[in-house]
SEMARZA-304867 format. One line per 10 residues: their letters; for each residue x, y, z of C-alpha. Coordinates in nm, 2 decimals. Last residue first. Layout:
A	X,Y,Z; ...
% end
This chain:
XXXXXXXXXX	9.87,9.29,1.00; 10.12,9.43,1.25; 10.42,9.26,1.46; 10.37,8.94,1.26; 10.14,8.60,1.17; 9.92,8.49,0.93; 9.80,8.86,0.74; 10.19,8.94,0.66; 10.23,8.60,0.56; 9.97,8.55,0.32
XXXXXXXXXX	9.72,8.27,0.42; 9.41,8.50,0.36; 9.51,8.80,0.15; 9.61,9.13,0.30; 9.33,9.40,0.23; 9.45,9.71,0.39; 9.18,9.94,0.40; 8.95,9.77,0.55; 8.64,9.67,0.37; 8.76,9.31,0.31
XXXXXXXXXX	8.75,9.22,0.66; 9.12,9.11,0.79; 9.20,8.75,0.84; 9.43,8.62,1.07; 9.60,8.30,1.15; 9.83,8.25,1.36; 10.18,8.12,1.35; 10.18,7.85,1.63; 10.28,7.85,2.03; 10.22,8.19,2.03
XXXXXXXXXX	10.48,8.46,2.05; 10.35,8.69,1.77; 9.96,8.77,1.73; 9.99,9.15,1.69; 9.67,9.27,1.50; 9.81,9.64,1.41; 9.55,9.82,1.09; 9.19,9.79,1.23; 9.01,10.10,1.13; 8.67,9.90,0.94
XXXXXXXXXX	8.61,9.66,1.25; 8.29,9.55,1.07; 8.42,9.15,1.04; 8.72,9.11,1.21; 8.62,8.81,1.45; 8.46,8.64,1.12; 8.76,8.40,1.03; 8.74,8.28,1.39; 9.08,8.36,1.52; 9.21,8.01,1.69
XXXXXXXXXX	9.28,7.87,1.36; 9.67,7.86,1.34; 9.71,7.81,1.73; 9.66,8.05,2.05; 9.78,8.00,2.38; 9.87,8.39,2.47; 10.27,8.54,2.42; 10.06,8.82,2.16; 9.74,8.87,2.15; 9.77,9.27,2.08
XXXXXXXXXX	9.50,9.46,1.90; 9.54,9.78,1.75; 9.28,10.01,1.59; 8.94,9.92,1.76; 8.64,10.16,1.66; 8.36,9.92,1.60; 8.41,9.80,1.96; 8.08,9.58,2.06; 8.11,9.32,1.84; 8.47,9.22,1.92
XXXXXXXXXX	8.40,8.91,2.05; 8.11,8.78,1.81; 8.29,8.54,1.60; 8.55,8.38,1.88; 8.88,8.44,1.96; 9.01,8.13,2.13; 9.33,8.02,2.31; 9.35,8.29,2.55; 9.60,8.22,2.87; 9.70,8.59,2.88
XXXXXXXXXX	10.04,8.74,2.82; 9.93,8.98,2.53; 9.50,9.13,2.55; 9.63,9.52,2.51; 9.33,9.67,2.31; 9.34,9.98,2.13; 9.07,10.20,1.98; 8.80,10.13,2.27; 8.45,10.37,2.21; 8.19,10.09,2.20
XXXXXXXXXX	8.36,9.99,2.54; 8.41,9.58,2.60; 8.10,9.39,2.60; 8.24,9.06,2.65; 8.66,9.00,2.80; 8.82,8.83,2.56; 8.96,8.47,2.62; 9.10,8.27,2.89; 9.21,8.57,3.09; 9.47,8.50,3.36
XXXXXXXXXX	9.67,8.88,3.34; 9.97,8.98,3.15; 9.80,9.23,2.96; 9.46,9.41,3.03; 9.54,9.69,2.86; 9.24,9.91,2.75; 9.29,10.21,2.54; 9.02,10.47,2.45; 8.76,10.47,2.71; 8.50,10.77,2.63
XXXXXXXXXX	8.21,10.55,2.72; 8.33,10.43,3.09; 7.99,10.36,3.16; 7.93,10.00,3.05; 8.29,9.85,3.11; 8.19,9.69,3.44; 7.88,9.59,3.34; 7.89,9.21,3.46; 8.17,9.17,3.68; 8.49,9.06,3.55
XXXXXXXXXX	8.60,8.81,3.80; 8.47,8.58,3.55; 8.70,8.69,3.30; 9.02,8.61,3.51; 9.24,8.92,3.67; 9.50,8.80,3.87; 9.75,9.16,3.78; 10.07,9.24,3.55; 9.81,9.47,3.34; 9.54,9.68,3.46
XXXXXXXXXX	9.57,10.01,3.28; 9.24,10.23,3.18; 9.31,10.51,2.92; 9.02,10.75,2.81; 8.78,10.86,3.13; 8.58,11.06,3.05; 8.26,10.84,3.16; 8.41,10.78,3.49; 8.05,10.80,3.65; 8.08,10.43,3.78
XXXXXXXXXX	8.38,10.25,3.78; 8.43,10.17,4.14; 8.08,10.01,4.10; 8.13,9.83,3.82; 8.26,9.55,3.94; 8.66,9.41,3.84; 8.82,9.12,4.07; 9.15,8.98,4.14; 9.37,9.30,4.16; 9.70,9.23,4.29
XXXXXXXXXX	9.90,9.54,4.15; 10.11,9.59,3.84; 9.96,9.80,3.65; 9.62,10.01,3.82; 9.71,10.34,3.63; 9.41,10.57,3.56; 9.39,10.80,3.25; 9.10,11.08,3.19; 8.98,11.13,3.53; 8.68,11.42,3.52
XXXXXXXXXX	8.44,11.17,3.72; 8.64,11.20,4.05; 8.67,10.85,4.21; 8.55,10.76,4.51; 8.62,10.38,4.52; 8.94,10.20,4.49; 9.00,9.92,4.25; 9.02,9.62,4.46; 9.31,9.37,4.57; 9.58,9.68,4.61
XXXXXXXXXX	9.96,9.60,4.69; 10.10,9.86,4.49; 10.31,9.88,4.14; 10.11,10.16,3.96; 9.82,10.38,4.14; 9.85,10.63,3.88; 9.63,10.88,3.88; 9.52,11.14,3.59; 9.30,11.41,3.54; 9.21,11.53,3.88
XXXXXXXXXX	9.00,11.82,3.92; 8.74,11.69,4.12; 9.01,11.61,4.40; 8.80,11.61,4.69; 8.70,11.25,4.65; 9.04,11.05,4.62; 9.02,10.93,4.94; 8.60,10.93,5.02; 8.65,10.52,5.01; 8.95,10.53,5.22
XXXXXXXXXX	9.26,10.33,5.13; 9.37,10.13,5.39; 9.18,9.80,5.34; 9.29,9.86,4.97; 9.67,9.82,5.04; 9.93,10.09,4.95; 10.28,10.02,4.96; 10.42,10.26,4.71; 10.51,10.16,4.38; 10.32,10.40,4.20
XXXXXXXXXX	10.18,10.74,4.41; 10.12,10.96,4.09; 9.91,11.23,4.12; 9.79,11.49,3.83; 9.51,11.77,3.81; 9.53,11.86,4.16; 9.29,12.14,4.23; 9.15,12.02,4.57; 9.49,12.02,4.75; 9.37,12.05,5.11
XXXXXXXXXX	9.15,11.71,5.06; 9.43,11.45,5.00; 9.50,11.35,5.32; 9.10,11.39,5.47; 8.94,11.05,5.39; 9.29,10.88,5.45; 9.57,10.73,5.21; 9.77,10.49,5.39; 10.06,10.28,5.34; 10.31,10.51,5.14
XXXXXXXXXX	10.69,10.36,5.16; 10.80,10.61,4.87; 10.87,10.48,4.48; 10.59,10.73,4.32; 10.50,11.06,4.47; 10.49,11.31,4.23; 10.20,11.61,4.32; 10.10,11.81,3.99; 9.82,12.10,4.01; 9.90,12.27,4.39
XXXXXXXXXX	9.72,12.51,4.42; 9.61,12.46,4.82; 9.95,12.45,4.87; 10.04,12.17,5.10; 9.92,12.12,5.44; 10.02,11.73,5.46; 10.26,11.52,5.32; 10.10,11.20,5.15; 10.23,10.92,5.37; 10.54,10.71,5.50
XXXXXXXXXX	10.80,10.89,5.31; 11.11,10.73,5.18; 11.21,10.95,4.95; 11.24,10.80,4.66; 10.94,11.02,4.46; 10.91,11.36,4.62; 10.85,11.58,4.27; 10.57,11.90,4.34; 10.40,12.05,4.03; 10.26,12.40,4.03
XXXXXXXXXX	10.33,12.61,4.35; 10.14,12.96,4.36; 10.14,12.97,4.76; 10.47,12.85,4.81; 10.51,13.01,5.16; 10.32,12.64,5.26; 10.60,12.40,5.18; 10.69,12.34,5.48; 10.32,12.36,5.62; 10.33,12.00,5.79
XXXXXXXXXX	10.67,11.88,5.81; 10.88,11.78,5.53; 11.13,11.61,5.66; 10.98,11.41,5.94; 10.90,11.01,5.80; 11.20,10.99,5.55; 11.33,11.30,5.32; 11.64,11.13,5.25; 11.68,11.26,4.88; 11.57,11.09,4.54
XXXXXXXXXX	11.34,11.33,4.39; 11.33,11.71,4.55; 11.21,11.88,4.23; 11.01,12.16,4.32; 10.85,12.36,3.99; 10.59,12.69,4.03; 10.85,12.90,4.31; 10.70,13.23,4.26; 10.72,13.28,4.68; 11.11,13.18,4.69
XXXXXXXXXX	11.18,13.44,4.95; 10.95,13.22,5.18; 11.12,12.90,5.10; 11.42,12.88,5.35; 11.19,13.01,5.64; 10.96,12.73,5.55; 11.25,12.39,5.61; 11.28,12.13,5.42; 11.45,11.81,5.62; 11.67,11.56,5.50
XXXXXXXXXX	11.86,11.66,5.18; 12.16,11.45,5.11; 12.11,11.52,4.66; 11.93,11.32,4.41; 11.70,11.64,4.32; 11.68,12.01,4.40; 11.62,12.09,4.08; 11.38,12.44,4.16; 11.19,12.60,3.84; 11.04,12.94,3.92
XXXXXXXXXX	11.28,13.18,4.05; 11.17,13.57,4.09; 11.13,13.56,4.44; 11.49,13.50,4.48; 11.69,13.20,4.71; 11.85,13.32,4.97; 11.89,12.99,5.16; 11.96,12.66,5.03; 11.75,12.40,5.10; 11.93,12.14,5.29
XXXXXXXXXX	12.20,11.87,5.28; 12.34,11.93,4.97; 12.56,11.73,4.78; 12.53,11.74,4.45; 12.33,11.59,4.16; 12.07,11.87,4.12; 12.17,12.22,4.18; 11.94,12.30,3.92; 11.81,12.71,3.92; 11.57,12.83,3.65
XXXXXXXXXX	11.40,13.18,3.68; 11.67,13.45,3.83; 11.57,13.78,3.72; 11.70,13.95,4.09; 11.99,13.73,4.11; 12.15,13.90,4.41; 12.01,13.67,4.68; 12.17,13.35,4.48; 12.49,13.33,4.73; 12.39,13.61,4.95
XXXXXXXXXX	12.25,13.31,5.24; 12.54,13.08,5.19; 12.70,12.82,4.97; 13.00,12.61,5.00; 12.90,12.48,5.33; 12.57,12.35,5.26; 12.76,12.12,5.00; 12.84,12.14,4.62; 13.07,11.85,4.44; 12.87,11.89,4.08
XXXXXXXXXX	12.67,11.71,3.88; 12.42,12.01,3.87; 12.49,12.37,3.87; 12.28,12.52,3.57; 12.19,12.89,3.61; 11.91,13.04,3.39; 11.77,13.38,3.38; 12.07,13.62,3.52; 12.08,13.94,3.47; 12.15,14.08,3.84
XXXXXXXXXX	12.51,13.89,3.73; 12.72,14.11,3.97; 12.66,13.96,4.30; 12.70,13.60,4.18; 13.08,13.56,4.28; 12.99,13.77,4.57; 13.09,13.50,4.79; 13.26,13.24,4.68; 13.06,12.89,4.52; 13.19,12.63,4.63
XXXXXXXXXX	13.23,12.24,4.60; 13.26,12.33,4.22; 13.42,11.94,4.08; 13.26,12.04,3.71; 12.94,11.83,3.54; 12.72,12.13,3.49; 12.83,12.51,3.51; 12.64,12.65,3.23; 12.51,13.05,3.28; 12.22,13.21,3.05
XXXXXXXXXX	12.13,13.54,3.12; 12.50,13.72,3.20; 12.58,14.08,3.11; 12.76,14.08,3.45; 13.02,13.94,3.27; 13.22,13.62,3.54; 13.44,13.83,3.76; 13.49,13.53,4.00; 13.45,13.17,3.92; 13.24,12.88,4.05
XXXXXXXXXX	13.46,12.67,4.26; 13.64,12.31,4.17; 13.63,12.38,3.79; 13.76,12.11,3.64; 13.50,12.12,3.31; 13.21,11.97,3.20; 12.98,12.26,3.17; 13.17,12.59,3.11; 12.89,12.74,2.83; 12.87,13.12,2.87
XXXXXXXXXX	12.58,13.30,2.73; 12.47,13.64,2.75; 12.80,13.87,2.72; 12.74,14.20,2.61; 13.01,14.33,2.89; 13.32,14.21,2.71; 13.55,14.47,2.85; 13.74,14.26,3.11; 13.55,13.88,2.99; 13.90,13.64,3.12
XXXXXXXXXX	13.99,13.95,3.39; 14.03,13.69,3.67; 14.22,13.45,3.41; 14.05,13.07,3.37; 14.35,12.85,3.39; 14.43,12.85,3.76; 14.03,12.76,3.75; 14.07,12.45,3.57; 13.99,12.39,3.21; 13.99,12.05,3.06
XXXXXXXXXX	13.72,12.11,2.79; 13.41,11.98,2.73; 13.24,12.30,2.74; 13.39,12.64,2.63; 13.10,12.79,2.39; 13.08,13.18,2.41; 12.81,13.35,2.36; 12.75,13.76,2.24; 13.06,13.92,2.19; 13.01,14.28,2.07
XXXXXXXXXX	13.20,14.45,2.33; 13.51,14.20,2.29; 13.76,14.34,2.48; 13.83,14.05,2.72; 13.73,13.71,2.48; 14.10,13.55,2.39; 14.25,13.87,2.54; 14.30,13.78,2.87; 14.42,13.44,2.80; 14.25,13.10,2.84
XXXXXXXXXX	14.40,12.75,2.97; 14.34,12.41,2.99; 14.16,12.35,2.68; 14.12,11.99,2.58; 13.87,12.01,2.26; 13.49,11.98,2.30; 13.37,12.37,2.29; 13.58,12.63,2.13; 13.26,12.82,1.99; 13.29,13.20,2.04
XXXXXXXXXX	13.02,13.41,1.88; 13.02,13.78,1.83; 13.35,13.88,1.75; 13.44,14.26,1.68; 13.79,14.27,1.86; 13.90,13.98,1.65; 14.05,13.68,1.91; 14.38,13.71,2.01; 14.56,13.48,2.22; 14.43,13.15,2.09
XXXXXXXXXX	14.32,12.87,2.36; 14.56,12.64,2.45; 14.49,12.22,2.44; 14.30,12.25,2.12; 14.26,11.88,1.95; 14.44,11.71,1.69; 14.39,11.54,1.38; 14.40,11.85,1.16; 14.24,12.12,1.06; 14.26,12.45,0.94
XXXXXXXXXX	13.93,12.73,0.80; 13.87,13.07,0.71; 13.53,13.21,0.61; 13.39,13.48,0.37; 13.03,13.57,0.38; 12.97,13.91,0.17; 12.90,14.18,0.41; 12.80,14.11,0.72; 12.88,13.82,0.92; 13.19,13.73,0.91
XXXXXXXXXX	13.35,13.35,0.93; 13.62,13.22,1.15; 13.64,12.81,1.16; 13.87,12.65,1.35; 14.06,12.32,1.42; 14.37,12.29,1.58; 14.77,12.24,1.57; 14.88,12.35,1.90; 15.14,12.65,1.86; 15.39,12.61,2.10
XXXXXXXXXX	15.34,12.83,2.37; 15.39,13.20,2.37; 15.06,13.17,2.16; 15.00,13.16,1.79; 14.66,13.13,1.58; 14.62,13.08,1.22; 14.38,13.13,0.96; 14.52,13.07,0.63; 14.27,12.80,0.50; 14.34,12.39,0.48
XXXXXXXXXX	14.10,12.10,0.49; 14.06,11.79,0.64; 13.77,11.53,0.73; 13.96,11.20,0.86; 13.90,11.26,1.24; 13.58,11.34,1.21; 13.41,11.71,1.19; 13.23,11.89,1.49; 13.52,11.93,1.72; 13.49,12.28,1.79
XXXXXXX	13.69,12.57,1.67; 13.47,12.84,1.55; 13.49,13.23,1.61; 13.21,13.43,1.42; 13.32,13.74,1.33; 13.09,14.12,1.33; 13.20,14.36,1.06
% end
């Protein structure tokens, strides 16, 4: 018979019930709150509980447990025999707890060697600790003091998929070359949220996900990568990367990399030499000023880039830029300092991000051949509708969503794409909607006038005629209620001068 060891705080405070299982120590007994249940045989479980929280964990455990779950009470201290000796013992739950390493026994898991997960996440544990089951795949060590992890802690755990280190105290010094070298299944590795000053060394071929983020880290070097050759996922977000820390051909030894994270990092421009299959590079919140005809051109299969809220200008942004990347799907160009959409761009996008930029004028030019393209984003810039050149929206035929929010329109944009379903048109200066202005999108789902200039009878009562999917007309925030009238062929039928069709969220 296999047991299942429970004494969590899952219930509240006022929930109580009673059972004869009991635990003792050489202690005073804490008063706690447990569950044991089998689980073969017919299902019998045990239950106490009371008010208070575990502060000692019980001394003996039954030999033939298979789960342990002890997690969110205020343990301090574990005995041998609370999981040694268990060979059928499977996980054991320990987080949120109060447990130090003087309280964490070297021989805590002696004879437990089935051991796959062990939850010690937000703990005290200053260092990582010894003798952990060698059995391990799955290892929790998040939010804890570790500044160190010993050597040949790890040396044992040759099982190991997934090891979680972040929110911790770690520095270069508390780690060294044999640290992860032994982990020969190693996948998943987040050291994020420490103090590191480098990439660690040592790291196995096997590992595929990196979190390297939010930690001191001011130069990558190659020689610390090359043993991590089926690294896919680099997180490096929020370190102090600056002008020189990643060099030409850092990153190079990563020849199957996936998806690269540098945003707040303070680089100057797009690294260069990067792996040539690279699919995902995250740039956003740098100091970028440039992007040149050639910067982009030795990652030809990116799919995604994001360089928002950098400090790009169009007079630096090359026409044959973005050119080389025929496989890009989506760019966002968010939060820069661009007057004109850039040119060169590769016909496959499918989303393109221009928010929050200083964009006065729209031609169809830049434009041109993005007929897949299925989300377009211009809000929070100068836009009027005469800056709108004539056929700008002609070719993009596959164009979904529009938002041209928080611009200077005075009312909608003509000859919008056949294709649109939802329109973004709140924070404009529009004060009429005329018959004929949404002629051209028979498809339109949501429209959003909201915070414009627009009174009771600013909608035409025709506007709506023929738009047979239009359920979301958001016309809150205007100086009156609004009215709106839907076609009687839609399927919601609201009547005229009924609340719900004047004014609201959604008519």
């Amino acid at each position: 018979m296999a047991w299942t060891f429970r004494c969590s705080r899952t219930t509240s405070p006022g929930q109580l019930s009673t059972s004869p299982c009991r635990t003792t120590s050489s202690r005073s007994s804490p008063t706690m709150s447990c569950h044991a249940s089998a689980a073969s045989g017919p299902s019998t479980s045990t239950t106490i509980s009371s008010l208070l929280r575990l502060s000692v964990a019980p001394q003996f455990l039954p030999r033939s447990l298979r789960v342990a779950d002890l997690a969110a009470n205020q343990v301090t201290e574990i005995f041998p025999l609370t999981f040694g000796e268990k060979p059928a013992l499977r996980s054991v739950y320990l987080h949120n707890n109060q447990l130090s390493n003087a309280g964490l026994p070297p021989d805590a898991f002696h004879g437990s060697e089935a051991v796959v997960i062990l939850s010690l996440s937000s703990n005290r544990l200053s260092y990582l600790p010894p003798s952990l089951p060698p059995s391990l795949e799955r290892l929790h060590l998040q939010n804890n003091l570790i500044s160190k992890v010993p050597r040949g802690a790890l040396s044992r755990q040759t099982h190991l998929r997934e090891l979680y280190l972040q929110h911790n105290q770690l520095t270069d010094s508390g780690l060294d070359a044999t640290t992860f070298s032994k982990l020969h299944h190693l996948e998943y590795l987040d050291l994020s949220h420490n103090r590191l000053a480098s990439v660690p060394a040592g790291l196995p071929r096997t590992l595929a996900v990196l979190h390297l983020g939010r930690n001191r880290i001011r130069g990558v070097e190659a020689a610390r990568l090359r043993g991590a050759r089926g690294l896919r996922y680099l997180l490096l977000q929020h370190n102090q990367l600056g002008a020189t820390g990643l060099p030409a051909g850092a990153l190079r030894p990563l020849r199957g990399l996936h998806t690269l994270h540098l945003y707040g990092n303070g680089l100057d421009r797009v690294p260069l030499a990067l792996p040539r299959r690279l699919r995902a590079l995250v740039l956003p919140h740098n100091h970028v000023t440039t992007l040149g005809a050639r910067d982009l051109a030795g990652t030809p299969g990116l799919a995604e880039l994001n360089l928002a809220y950098n400090r790009l200008v169009s007079a630096r942004v090359h026409r044959r830029a973005f050119r080389p990347l025929r496989a890009l799907r989506s760019l966002d160009l968010a939060g820069n300092l661009l007057t004109r959409l850039p040119g060169g761009l590769p016909g496959g996008l499918h989303t393109l991000r221009l928010q929050r930029n200083q964009l006065r004028a729209l031609e169809p030019e830049p434009l041109a051949g993005l007929d897949q393209l299925r989300e377009l984003s211009l809000a929070h810039n100068r836009l009027r509708v005469g800056d709108i050149g004539p056929g700008t929206w002609h070719e993009l035929q596959a164009l979904q969503v529009l938002d041209l929010s928080h611009n200077e329109l005075s009312f909608v944009p003509p000859d919008l794409p056949e294709a649109l379903e939802e329109l973004h048109l709140q924070g404009n200066r529009i004060s009429h909607v005329g018959p004929e202005a949404f002629l051209s999108t028979p498809r339109l789902r949501a429209l959003f006038l909201r915070a414009n200039r627009l009174h009771m009878t600013s909608i035409a009562p025709d506007a709506f005629l023929g738009l047979l999917h239009l359920s979301v007309v958001d016309t809150a925030g205007n100086p009156e209620q609004v009215l709106v009238r839907l076609p009687p062929t839609t399927p919601r039928q609201p009547r005229a001068g009924s609340p719900r069709a004047r004014r609201g969220p959604a008519v």
